[in-house]
N, C-alpha and C positions, 0 to 999 in steps of 0.2 A: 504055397507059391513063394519062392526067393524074392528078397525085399530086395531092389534095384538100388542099388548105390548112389545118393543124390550127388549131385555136382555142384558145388556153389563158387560162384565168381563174386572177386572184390571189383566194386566198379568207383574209381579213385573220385577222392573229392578235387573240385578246379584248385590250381593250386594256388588262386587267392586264397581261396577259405581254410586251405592246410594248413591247420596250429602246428605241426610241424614242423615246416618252410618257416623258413628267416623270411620278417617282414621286409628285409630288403633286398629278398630274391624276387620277392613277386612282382610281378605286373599290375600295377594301381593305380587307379586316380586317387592323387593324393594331395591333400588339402591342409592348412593351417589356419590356427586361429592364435592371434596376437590381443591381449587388451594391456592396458590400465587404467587405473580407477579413476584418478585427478585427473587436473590439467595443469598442474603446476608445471614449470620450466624443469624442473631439477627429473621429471619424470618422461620428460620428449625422450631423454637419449636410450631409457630403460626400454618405451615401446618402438624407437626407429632401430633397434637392436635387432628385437623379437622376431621385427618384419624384415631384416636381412637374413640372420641368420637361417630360419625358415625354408626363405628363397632359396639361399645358395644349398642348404642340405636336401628340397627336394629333386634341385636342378642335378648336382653329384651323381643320383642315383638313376641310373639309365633305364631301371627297373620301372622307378618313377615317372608319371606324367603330372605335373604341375596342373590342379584343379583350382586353384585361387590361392590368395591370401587374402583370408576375413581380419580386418581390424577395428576394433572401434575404442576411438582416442577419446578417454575421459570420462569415461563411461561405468557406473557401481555393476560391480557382479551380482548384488543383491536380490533383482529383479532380472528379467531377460527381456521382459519385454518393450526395452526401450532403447535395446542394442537392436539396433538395425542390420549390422553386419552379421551378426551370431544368427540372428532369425532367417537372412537371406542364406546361409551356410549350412542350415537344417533342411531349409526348404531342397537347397540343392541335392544334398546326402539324401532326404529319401526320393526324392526324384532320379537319382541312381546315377547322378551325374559326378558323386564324391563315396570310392570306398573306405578312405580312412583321413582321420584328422588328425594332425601331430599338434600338440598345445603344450605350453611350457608346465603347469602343475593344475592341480583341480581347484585351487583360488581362480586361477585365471579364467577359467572355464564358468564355473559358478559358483556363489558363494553360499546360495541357496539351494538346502540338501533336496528339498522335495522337487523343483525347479533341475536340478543336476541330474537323478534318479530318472524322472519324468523322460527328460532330453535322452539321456542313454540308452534308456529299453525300449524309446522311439527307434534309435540308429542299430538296434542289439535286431530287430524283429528285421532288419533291411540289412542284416549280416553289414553295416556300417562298423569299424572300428574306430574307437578315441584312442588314444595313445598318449597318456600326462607320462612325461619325461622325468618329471622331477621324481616322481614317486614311481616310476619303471612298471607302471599298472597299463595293460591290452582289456577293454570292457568288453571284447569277446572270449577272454577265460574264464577259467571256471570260477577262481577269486576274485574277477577285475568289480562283482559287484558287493561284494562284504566289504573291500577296502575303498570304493568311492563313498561306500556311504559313510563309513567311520570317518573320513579326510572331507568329507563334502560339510558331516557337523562340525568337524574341527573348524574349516574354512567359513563356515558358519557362525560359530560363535567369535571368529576373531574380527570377523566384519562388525558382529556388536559391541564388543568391547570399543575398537576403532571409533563406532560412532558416538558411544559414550564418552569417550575420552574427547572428542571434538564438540560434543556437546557440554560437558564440562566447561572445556577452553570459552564456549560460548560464554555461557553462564557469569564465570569470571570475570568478562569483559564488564556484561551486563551491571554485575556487583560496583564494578568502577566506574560504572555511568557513560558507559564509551557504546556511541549509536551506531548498528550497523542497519544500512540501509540500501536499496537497489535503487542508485538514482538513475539510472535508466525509465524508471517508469513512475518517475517521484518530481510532480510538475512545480518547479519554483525552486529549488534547491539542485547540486552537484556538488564534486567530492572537490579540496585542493589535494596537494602532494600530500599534506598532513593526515587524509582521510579525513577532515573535519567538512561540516554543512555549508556551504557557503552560497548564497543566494545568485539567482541568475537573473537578470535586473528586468530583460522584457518577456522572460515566464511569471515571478512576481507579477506584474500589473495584471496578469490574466487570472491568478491569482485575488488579486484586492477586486477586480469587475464582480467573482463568483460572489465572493462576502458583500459584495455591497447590493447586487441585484436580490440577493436571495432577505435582505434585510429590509430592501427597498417592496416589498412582497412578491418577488418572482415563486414558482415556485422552481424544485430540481428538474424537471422536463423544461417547464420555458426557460432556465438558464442554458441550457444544454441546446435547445433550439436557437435560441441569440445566438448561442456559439456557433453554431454549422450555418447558421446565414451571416456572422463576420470572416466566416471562410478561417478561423480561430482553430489549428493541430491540435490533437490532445499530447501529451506527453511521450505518448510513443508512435507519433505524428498521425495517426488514423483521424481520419478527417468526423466520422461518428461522433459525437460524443452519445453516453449511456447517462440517465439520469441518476445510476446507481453509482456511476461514479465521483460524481459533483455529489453529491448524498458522502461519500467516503471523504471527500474532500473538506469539508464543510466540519466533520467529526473529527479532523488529523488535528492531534495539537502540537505539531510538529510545528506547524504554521505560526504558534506562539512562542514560538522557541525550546518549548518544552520537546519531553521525548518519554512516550509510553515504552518499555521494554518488555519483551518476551508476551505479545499479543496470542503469540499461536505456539503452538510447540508439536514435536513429532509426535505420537502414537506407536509406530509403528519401523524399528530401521529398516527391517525389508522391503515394506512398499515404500518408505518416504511419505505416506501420509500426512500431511498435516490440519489440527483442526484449530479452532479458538478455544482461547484460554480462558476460562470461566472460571478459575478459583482453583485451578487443578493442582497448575509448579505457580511458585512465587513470579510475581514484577515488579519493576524497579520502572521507578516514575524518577526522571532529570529533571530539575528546575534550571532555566534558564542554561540551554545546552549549546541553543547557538544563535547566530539575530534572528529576531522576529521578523517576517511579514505582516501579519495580521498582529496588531493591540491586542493586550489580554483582554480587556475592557469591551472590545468589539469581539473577539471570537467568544467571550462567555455570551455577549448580546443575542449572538446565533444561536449556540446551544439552548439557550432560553426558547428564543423563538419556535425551534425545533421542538421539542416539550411541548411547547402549547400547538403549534401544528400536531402534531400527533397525536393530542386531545382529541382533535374532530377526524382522525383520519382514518373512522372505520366505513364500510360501504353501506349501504342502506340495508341491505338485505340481510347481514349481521350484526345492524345496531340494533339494540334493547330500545326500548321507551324511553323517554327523558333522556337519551344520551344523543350528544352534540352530534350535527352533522358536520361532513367533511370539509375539508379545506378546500380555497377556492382561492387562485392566486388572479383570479382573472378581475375580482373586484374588492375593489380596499374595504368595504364596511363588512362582509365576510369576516365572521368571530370577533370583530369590533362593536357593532352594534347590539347592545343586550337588551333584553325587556325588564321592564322595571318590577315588573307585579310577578316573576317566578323568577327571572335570573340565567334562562334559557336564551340561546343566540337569535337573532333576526335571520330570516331567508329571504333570497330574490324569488320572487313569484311574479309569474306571466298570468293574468285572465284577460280571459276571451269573452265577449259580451256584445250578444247581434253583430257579431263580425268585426269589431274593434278590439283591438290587442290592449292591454293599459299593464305596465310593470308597478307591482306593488311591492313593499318586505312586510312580512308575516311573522309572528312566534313560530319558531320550529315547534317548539312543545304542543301549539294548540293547532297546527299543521298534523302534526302525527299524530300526535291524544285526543284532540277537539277540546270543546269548550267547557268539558269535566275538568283538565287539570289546568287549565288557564282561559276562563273567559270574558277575562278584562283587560285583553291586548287590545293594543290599537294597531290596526293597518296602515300605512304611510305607504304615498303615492312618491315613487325616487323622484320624481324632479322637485319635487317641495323637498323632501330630504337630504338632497343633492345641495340644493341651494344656500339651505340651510347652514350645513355645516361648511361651506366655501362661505357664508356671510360671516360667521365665527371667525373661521382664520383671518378674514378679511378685516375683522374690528380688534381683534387681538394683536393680529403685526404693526397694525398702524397705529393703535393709539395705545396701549402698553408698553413703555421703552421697560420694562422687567422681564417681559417675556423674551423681549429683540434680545438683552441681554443672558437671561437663560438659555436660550437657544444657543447664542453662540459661545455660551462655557460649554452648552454640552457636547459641540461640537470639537471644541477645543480638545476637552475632554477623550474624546475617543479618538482625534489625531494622535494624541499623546503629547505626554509635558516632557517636550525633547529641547524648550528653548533654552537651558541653562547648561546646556555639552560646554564642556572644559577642551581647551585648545591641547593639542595631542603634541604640540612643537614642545612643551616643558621637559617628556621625557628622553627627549633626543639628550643631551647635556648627562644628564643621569647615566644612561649606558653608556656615552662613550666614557664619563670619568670609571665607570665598574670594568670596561674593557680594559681600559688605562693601570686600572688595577692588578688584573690577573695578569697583563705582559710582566709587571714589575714583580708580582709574585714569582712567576716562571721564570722569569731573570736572574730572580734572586735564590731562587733553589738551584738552579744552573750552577751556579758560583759554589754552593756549595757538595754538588756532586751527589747526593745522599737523598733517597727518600725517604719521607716521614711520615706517619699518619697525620700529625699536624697539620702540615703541606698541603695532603686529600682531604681533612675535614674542610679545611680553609677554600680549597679551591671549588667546589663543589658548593660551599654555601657562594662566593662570589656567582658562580654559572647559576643558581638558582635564583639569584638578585637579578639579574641580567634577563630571564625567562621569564619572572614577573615581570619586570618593567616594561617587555615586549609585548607580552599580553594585553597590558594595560594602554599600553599606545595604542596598541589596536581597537582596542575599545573605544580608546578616546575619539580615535578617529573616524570608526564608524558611528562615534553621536553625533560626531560634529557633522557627518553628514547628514544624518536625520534631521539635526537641529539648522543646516541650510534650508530643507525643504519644508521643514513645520513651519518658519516665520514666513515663505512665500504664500503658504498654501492658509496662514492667519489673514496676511494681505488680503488674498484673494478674499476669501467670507467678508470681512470687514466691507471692500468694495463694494458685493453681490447686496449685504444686509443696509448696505445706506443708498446704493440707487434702489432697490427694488421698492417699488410702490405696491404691489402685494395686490395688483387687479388683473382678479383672476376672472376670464370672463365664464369658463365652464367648468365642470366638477374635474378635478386632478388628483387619478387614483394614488402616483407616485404620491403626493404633496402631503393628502392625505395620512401614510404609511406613516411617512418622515414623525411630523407633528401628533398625533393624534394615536393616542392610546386605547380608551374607551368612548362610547358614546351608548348612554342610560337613556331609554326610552321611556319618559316621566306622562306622558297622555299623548294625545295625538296633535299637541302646540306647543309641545316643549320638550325639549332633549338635554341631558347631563352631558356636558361634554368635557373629560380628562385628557389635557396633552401631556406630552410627552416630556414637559419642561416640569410638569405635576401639578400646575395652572388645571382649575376648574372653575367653569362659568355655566350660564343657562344661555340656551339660546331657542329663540321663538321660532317655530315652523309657519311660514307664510303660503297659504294658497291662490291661486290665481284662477 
């Protein structure tokens, strides 16, 4: 039998998808995408370019229908996922609402090869076309995927160099001791023109409240709760405070004028990662960078405090034997009170007896271990022990004028010894004679037409006389204000220390804190008690 002649018809492709066809004969929805990576000013005009040019070239073409213009200002190509325009632009291309994207080169696009790859052979499987200009690449031909990927590492590696090089610049700064900081979200400080630290006078006091409640025994949750019941913004106004953050606060030695550099460092330039810096790159610690808030003398005091908080501050359920229980800012003999016969803390303890409540303090040790690792603690009933140590302070303030006197050095002491600021009016007279100077310099080079290196060494050490002496004024005159406020603020104590009569009629957990360091639990009649001034006396437990 004759084999029948088959007949085969070409059935044409639409002539979007003809690689044939000039892309600007076809019929398209047709979309852009415009970035750049800053936000600096010098960079506005390069991307309000992008996004004209664009417009007016998809508008020209009749063929074309204008699908959007995706842009996102200031935005790292490194990542995609935090361009929000590039995402909503994908999403539209495979939802079939964008055949082709015109973008100026594959930097633009992305700068991350596996991220660029990814994105393509999403819009390659939806017959989507990209179009980079700069490099004359279609990622629906047959090459458009060997050269995005060669140009996607290229664009990739220059993104790292870039961030190395700006991490360098960091670096350098940091070498010179020059602090960069976000004072957006930095409570008690803001930038002047010079970009230097400059104190902002009623975030300061909210500031000195934290250090002083947290030393007075708050702990970081009750300071943080004070805060949101004085209706008290945190720095980036949210009315919350977090106990994690007064915690951060309390650590910043910023506050002492000092300045930690390079805490954290990248990882990573493609995601921007950042973690702490444990020893990894180098840091540079500033001595005295800019005025202090907090006394060196009072923020080392915290840090202390905080060490010995952290001593007792594991849970029950994770602490070994013999190891202190937690901290408790709710009452002041909490890790004050020791036992004398092991060395182990006192605890508050409630018993219950035929129906009557009665609060005792206990050895934690012989609380948790029993009377194998300590059974020659005494139990103390708090209001005898209450009493007790309010009869002490009571016969100390009053009849020890060495104590009234230690107290109020020590007090003195952590204000700060600001009363000898030198008056800041001397170096007025000084710059204007150095001013004086350089006009007649300048005067005198005028006259003779010519420059000299002379001339530059000469002028240049005058401007640097000038920039000291300014500095120094400045100085002078932020003592002279401290040194206003330290003699008001000696007044006041002086007043408070010679009326106050020191009768105190119930226990005062703040009073307590202030004064009172230790208290040695010597039997169940007598207590060691160590103040704060380094005074130690006995004092008898009396019951009723």
């Amino acid at each position: 039998m004759a084999e029948t002649a088959k007949k085969i018809s070409m059935i044409p492709a639409k002539v979007q998808y003809d690689r044939n066809v000039k892309l600007s004969e076809k019929k398209m929805k047709v979309a852009a995408y415009c970035r750049v990576s800053t936000e600096l000013e010098e960079q506005d005009s390069s991307y309000e370019a992008q996004v004209e040019y664009y417009t007016g070239k998809i508008s020209e073409n009749e063929n074309w229908k204008n699908a959007g213009i995706y842009a996102d200002d200031g935005k790292s190509g490194t990542n995609t996922k935090k361009r929000a325009d590039f995402n909503a632009m994908i999403q539209d291309a495979l939802a079939g609402k964008i055949d082709m994207i015109l973008t100026k080169s594959v930097s633009r696009f992305a700068r991350n090869t596996v991220d660029s790859l990814v994105t393509i052979r999403k819009l390659k499987e939806k017959n989507v076309a990209v179009v980079f200009e700069k490099e004359g690449i279609n990622t629906l031909e047959g090459t458009g995927e060997i050269l995005i990927t060669i140009l996607s590492s290229l664009a990739q590696e220059e993104s790292r160099n870039i961030s190395e090089n700006i991490r360098w610049g960091v670096v350098r700064k940091f070498e010179k001791g020059k602090v960069i900081v976000n004072c957006t979200k930095f409570m008690g400080y803001t930038k002047n023109e010079d970009g230097d630290l400059v104190i902002v006078p009623e975030e300061a006091e909210i500031v000195k409240m934290i250090f002083r409640l947290y030393l007075e025994g708050y702990s970081t949750g009750k300071i943080a709760k004070h805060l949101e019941e004085q209706g008290i913004k945190t720095a980036t106004g949210q009315d919350k405070w977090h106990s994690t953050v007064i915690d951060k606060m309390l650590r910043n030695e910023k506050y002492m004028g000092d300045a930690l550099l390079q805490k954290t460092y990248m990882v990573d330039f493609m995601t921007k990662k950042k973690v702490k810096n444990t020893g990894i790159v180098p840091q540079y610690y500033v001595e005295d960078d800019h005025e202090a808030i907090i006394p060196k003398e009072l923020f080392y005091r915290v840090q202390e405090e905080m060490m010995r908080r952290a001593s007792l501050c594991k849970a029950a359920v994770t602490r070994k034997k013999n190891q202190r229980s937690r901290y408790s800012s709710t009452y002041a003999l909490t890790g004050m009170l020791i036992c004398g016969k092991c060395g182990q803390e006192y605890r508050r303890v409630t018993w219950a007896r035929n129906g009557k409540k009665k609060v005792v303090w206990r050895c934690s040790n012989r609380l948790t271990n029993g009377v194998k690792k300590c059974g020659e603690s005494e139990t103390l009933e708090e209001n005898a022990l209450n009493r007790a140590v309010m009869e002490a302070i009571h016969r100390i303030t009053s009849d020890d004028m060495e104590f009234m006197e230690n107290f109020r050095q020590n007090i003195i002491h952590v204000i700060g010894s600001c009363g000898t600021a030198k008056e800041s009016g001397e170096y007025e007279e000084k710059i204007k004679e150095k001013q004086e100077e350089m006009v007649a310099l300048i005067a005198e080079n005028a006259k003779t037409g010519s420059y000299t290196p002379e001339f530059d060494e000469r002028y240049r050490t005058i401007a640097e006389e000038i920039n000291a002496l300014k500095e120094a004024q400045k100085t002078a005159r932020n003592e002279k204000r401290m040194a206003d406020s330290y003699e008001q603020r000696i007044q006041d104590i002086d007043h408070y220390l010679s009326t106050s009569t020191c009768q105190i009629p119930e226990f005062d957990n703040d009073l307590v804190r202030r004064l009172i360091s230790t208290i040695k639990v010597e039997s169940s009649e007598k207590l060691l008690i160590q103040f704060q001034s380094g005074i130690v006396m006995e004092q008898e437990i009396r019951y009723e």
